[in-house]
Steps between C-alpha positions, in 0.01 A plus 500: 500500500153623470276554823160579287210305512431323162191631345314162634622553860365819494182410395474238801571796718211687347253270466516404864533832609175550297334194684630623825349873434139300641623436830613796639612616864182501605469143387810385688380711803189364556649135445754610762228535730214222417775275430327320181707353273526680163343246302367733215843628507646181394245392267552801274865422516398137418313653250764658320680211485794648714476219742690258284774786359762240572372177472505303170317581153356162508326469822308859445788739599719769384852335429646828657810519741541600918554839317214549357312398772657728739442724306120440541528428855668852541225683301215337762759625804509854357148517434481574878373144534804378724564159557047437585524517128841298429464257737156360379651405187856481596532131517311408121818685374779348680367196666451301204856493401585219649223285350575670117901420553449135672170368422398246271264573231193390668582690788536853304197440315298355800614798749597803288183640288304551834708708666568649140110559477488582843272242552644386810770635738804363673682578824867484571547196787852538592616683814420336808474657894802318654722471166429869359760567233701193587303313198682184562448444811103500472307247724206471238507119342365314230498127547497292153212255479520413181251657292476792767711662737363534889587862617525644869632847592436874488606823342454803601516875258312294252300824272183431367396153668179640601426526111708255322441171387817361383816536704865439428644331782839352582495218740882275609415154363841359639554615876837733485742228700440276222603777236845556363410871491261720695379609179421165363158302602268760488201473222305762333138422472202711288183374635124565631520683815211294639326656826397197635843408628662834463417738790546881383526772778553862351811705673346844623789748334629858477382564141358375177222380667311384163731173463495306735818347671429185720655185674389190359533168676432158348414176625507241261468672174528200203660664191485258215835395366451700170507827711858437534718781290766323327713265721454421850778668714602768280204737620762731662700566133119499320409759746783724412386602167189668658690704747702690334264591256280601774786720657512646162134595525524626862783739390278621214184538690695678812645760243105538348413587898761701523444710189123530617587677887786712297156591247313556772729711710623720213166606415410606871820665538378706195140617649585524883580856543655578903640841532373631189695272248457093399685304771626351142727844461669411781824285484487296847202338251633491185859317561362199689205426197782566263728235688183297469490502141815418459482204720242407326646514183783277562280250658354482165799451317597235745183317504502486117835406467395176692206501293701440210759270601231278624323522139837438303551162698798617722560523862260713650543470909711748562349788331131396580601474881629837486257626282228414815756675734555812362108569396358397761733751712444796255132447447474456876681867552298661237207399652609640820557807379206580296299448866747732613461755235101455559601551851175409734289514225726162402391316781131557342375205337336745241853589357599118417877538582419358829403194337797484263681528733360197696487274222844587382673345878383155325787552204730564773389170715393231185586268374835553625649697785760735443755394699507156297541656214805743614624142606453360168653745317804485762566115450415486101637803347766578739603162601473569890457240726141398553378611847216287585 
């Protein structure tokens, strides 16, 4: 069992990192406070070609595997760039799965080398205000008309609306009394979010300020009939093999945050002198950033773990789920403590843990809540009963 990077993962890691080394703390600070989104930020990345490090040879991208583009995604997180700089290209790395693993050639040729490119951008159109994580129960429907579907509905937590022009949305097609299965009669849709019948209000929120998160309603939206990802009614399974992916990434990205306030914290615990000595020398300091790294450090192991599995074709749920879980709670911690070990100075905007620390609560929150997760775990690893 070897836990080393392979000579090209590590060069992923170090190109990005290199990339990253142009948009430093004071670049994420002052996007923090204008709230303008980072567009030279991702066109360098599109640039590099790093948008497309898991999507397909043929259609402009990498080839590569989740783990390789965690990896990535972790390298922009520890950069000090947070989740302003993951989250503006989050969804060209996981969203397209479902298009690449159900889509017909057309599709994947028609839709995938502008994102890859980064040529255009796509928002995720899934939760919605009354439904939240209760995907199957979503109110949002597409009516087939034939060579178009008619849809009516709203989400809500949808990132990047206010710049996207493509969004993947999943819509029930068949109302859910007329379904064997909750699951069944929902369609996935990747389509022009078009502004003329989509209405786009940004949500006003605690942190990354720089992507936008908004509610989006729409009244009468025609999506032609070859927007359609794979078969109509299977949207729910389709949509599956972008989430855990992206739980994957959120694990990796929350450890990158993590590791960043731990940076951060160590280093000012080494030049703050109090009483003479570095407040660093002193233990009530030391122990909790060492429980930090550690933390850290088997969130890692965790998150790439799932990383794997997921790239080797075998069941991934499980360990992706608690990937999420466990570093989103130890980057969380880690970034509470390196504003404690700042003390006031960490409630200074100036110092940047503040804002880690901020942007790390969305981990914790997104895409999915940590109590549905403990539940998950509960009912399929240990077999308990399900309790909701």
């Amino acid at each position: 069992m070897d836990f080393s990077l392979t000579d090209e993962q590590q060069a992923i890691v170090d190109h990005v990192g290199r990339i990253c080394v142009d948009f430093d703390d004071q670049y994420w600070l002052d996007r923090d406070d204008t709230g303008e989104f980072p567009n030279d930020f991702v066109a360098a990345m599109a640039e590099g070609g790093w948008l497309g490090i898991a999507m397909p040879e043929e259609y402009g991208g990498a080839g590569l595997g989740i783990t390789e583009a965690a990896l990535m995604m972790q390298a922009v997180a520890e950069s000090g760039a947070c989740l302003s700089g993951c989250s503006a290209i989050h969804l060209n790395i996981f969203g397209p799965n479902p298009i690449v693993k159900f889509g017909t050639d057309e599709q994947k040729a028609r839709m995938l080398p502008p994102l890859i490119r980064g040529d255009q951008k796509a928002c995720f159109a899934v939760t919605e205000p009354d439904a939240g994580l209760n995907t199957t129960h979503l109110k949002t429907r597409a009516e087939n008309k034939g060579d178009h579907y008619l849809v009516n509905g709203s989400k809500v937590w949808t990132s990047t609306a206010q710049q996207a022009d493509k969004m993947l949305l999943i819509a029930r097609t068949t109302p859910i009394e007329e379904c064997e299965k909750a699951t069944l009669g929902l369609s996935l849709f990747y389509t022009d979010l078009d502004r003329k019948s989509c209405e786009i209000r940004e949500i006003h929120k605690m942190g990354r300020k720089c992507v936008d998160s908004n509610q989006v309603f729409i009244d009468n939206l025609e999506v032609p009939a070859e927007d359609l990802i794979g078969e109509e009614g299977k949207g729910f399974y389709y949509l599956l093999h972008g989430l855990n992916p992206e739980r994957v990434l959120v694990a990796a990205e929350a450890v990158g945050i993590g590791r960043a306030a731990l940076r951060k914290a160590s280093a000012y615990a080494k030049e703050r002198i109090v009483f003479d000595r570095p407040i660093g020398q002193n233990q009530g300091i030391q122990h909790p950033l060492a429980i930090n790294w550690a933390e850290l450090e088997a969130a890692n192991l965790l998150a790439f773990k799932a990383a794997t599995l997921y790239d080797q074709g075998e069941e991934a749920g499980a360990h992706a789920n608690a990937a999420k879980y466990i570093a989103a709670e130890a980057a969380f911690k880690a970034c509470t403590q390196a504003v404690m070990t700042h003390g006031g100075y960490g409630y200074a905007k100036e110092y940047h843990v503040e804002r880690y620390m901020r942007e790390v609560m969305i981990a914790r929150i997104a895409p999915v809540s940590p109590q549905l997760i403990l539940s998950y775990i509960a009912e399929r690893v240990l077999g308990l009963p399900k309790s909701y």
